[in-house]
C-alpha positions as CSV (number, residue, x, y, z in Angstrom):
1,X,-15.2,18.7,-53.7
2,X,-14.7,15.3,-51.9
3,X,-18.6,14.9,-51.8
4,X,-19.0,15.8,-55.2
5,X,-16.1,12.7,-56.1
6,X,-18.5,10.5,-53.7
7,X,-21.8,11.2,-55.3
8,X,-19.9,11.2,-59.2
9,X,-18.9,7.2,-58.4
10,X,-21.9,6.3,-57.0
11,X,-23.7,7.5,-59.9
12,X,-21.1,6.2,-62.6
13,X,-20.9,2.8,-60.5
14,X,-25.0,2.2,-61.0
15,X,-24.2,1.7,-64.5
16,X,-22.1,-1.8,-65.4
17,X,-20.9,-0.3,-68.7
18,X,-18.4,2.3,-66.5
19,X,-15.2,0.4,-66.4
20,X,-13.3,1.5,-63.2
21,X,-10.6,3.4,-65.0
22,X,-13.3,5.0,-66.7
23,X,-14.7,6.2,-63.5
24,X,-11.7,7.1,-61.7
25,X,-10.6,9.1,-65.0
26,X,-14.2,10.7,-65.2
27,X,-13.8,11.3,-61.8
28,X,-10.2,13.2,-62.0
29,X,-11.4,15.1,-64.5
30,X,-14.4,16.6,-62.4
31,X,-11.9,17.1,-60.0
32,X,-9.6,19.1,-61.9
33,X,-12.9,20.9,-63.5
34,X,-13.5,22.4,-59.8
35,X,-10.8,22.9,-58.5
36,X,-9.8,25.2,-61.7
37,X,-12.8,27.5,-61.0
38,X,-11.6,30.3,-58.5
39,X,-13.6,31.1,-55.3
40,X,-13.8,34.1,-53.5
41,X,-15.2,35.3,-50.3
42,X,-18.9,33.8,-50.1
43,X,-18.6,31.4,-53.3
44,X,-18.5,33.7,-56.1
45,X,-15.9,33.7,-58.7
46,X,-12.7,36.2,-58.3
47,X,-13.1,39.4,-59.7
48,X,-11.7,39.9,-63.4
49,X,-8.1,39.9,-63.6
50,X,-6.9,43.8,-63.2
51,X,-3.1,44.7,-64.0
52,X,-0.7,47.6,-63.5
53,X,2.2,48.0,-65.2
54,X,4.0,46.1,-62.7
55,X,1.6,43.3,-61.3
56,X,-1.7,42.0,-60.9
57,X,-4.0,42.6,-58.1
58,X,-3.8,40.1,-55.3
59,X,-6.4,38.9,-52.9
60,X,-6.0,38.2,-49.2
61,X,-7.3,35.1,-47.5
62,X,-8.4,35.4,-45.0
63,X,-9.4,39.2,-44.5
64,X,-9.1,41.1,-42.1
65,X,-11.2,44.8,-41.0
66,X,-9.8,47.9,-42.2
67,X,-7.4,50.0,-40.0
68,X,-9.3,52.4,-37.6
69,X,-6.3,54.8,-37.6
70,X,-7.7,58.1,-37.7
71,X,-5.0,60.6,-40.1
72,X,-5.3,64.2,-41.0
73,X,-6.9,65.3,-44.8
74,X,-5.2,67.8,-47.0
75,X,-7.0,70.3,-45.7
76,X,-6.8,69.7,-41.5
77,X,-10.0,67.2,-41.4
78,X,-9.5,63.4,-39.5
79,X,-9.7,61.0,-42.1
80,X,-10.9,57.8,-40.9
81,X,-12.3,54.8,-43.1
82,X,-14.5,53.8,-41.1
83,X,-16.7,56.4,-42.0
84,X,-16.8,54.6,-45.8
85,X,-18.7,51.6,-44.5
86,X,-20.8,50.3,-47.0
87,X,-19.3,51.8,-49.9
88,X,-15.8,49.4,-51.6
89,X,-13.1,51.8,-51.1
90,X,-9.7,52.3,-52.8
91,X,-6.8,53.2,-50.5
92,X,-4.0,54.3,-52.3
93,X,-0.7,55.0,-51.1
94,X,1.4,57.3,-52.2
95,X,4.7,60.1,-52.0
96,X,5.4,63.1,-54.1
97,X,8.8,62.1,-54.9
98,X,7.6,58.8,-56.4
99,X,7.6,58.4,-60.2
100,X,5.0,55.6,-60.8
101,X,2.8,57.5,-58.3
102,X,3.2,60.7,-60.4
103,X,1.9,58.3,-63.3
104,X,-0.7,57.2,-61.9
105,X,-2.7,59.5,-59.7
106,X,-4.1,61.7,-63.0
107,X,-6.2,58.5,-63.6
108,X,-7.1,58.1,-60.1
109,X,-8.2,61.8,-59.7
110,X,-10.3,61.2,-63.5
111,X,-12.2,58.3,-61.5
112,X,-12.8,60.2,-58.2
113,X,-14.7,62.7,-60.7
114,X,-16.8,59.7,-62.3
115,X,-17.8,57.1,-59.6
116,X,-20.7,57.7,-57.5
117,X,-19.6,58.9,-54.0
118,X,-22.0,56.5,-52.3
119,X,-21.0,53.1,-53.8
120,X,-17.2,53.9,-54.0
121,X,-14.8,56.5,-52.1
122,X,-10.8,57.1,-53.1
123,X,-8.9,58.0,-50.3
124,X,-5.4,58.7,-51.6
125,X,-2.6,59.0,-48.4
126,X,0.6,60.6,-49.0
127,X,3.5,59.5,-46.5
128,X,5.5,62.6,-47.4
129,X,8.0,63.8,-44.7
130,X,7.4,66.8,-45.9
131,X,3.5,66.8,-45.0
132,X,1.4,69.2,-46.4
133,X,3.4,71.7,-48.1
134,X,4.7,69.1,-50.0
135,X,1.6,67.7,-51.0
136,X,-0.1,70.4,-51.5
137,X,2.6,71.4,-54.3
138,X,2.0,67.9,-56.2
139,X,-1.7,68.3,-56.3
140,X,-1.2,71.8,-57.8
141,X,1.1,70.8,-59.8
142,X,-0.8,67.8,-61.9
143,X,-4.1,69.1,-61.5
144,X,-5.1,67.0,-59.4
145,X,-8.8,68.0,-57.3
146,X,-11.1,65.3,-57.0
147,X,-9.6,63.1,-54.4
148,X,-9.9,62.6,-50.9
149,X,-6.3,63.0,-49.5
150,X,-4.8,62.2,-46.1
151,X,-1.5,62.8,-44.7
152,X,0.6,60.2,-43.3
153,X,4.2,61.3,-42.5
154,X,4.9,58.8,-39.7
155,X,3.0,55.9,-42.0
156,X,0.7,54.8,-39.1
157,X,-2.3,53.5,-41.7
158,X,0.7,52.3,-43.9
159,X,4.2,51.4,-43.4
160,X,7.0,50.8,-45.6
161,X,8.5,49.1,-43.4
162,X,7.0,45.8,-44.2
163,X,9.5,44.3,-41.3
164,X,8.3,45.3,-38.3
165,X,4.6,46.6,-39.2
166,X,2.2,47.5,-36.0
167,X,-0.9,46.1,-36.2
168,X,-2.7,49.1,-37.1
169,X,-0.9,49.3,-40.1
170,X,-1.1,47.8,-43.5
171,X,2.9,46.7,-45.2
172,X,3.7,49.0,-47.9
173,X,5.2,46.9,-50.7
174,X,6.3,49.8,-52.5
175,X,4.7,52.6,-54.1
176,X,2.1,53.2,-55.2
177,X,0.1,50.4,-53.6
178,X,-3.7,50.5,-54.0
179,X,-5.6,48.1,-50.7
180,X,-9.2,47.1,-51.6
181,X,-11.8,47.7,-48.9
182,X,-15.1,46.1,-49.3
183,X,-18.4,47.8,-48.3
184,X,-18.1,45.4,-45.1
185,X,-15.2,47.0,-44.0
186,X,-12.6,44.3,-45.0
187,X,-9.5,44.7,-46.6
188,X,-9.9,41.8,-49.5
189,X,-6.8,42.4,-51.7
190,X,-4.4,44.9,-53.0
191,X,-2.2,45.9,-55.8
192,X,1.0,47.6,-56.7
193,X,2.6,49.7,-59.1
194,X,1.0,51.9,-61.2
195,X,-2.7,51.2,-62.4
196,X,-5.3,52.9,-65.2
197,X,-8.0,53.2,-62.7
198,X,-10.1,54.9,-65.0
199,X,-9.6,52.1,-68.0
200,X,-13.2,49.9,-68.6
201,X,-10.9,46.7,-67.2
202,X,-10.5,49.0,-64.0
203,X,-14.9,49.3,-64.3
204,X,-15.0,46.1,-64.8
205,X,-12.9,45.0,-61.7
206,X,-14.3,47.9,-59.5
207,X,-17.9,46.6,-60.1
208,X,-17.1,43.1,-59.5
209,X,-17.1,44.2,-55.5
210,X,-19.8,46.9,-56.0
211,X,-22.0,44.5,-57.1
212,X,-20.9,41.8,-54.2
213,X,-23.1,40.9,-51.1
């Protein structure tokens, strides 16, 4: 931005009609100009703005890689996400006794069933003490059977306890929370509270990092 203040007076002080006021204003304004236009990782613009009923997504500078923690699925498999590299990945957090979670997850399980598998993946953990049983009971219960669920009692991929969290861990906020992994592996922002993820401004914002390099 500096460099582009430079090269703006020498250009404006080649011609004797610019009054210096003239070019330090011209030159503020330029200034204000780019510094107005988000960046994001790489030089692109920030992805569309994307809400939920009780915030707005957030993006992390810098990033950092995923957790490696390996946690059990729904149905006894390791979940890992390191076996989603390449593809953008939504890792939602969740708990059967939460309300907003209850909310939400119907739209998360309608966009598991619509995205395609290689580009995007939904991994959807539950931190129920309860573990399975209790899990299992919610799925049933709202229908739920597109998703990719993993269990996470002792919250070592995700802990509430934003305090004291180990470094394998992402902070919990509250619930639900939804981290954004990019298809290098990254986590690049999240969002809390409860989101339409299967709304066109959810598309919109999903295809901003499907689309990135």
């Amino acid at each position: 931005m500096i460099r582009v203040a430079v090269h703006l007076l020498r250009l404006q002080g080649a011609n004797p009609s610019f009054a210096s006021g003239q070019r330090l204003a011209a030159v503020l304004v330029a200034l204000l100009v780019l510094g107005a236009v988000p960046v994001a990782r790489g030089g692109t613009l920030q992805p569309p703005v994307f809400r939920s009923r009780s915030s707005q997504f957030i993006l992390l500078r810098p990033v950092d890689p995923a957790p490696s923690t390996t946690i059990e699925g729904i149905d006894g498999s390791p979940v890992n996400l390191t076996r989603f590299r390449g593809r953008v990945v939504l890792l939602n957090f969740w708990a059967s006794w939460c309300l907003p979670c209850a909310y939400e997850m119907p739209s998360l399980d309608r966009l598991a069933a619509t995205v395609d598998p290689s580009r995007v993946g939904i991994v959807a953990v539950a931190i129920d003490q309860g573990g399975a049983a209790a899990v299992v009971s919610f799925l049933r219960a709202h229908g739920l059977t597109h998703l990719t669920v993993g269990l996470d009692p002792d919250q070592r991929l995700g802990s509430l306890n934003t305090g004291h969290v180990s470094a394998d861990a992402l902070p919990l906020w509250g619930l639900p929370i939804t981290y954004i992994i990019d298809k290098h592996g990254e986590v690049v922002g999240y969002i809390t509270g409860a989101a339409e993820w299967d709304s066109p401004k959810a598309q919109a914002f999903l295809n901003y990092f499907i689309n990135a390099n």
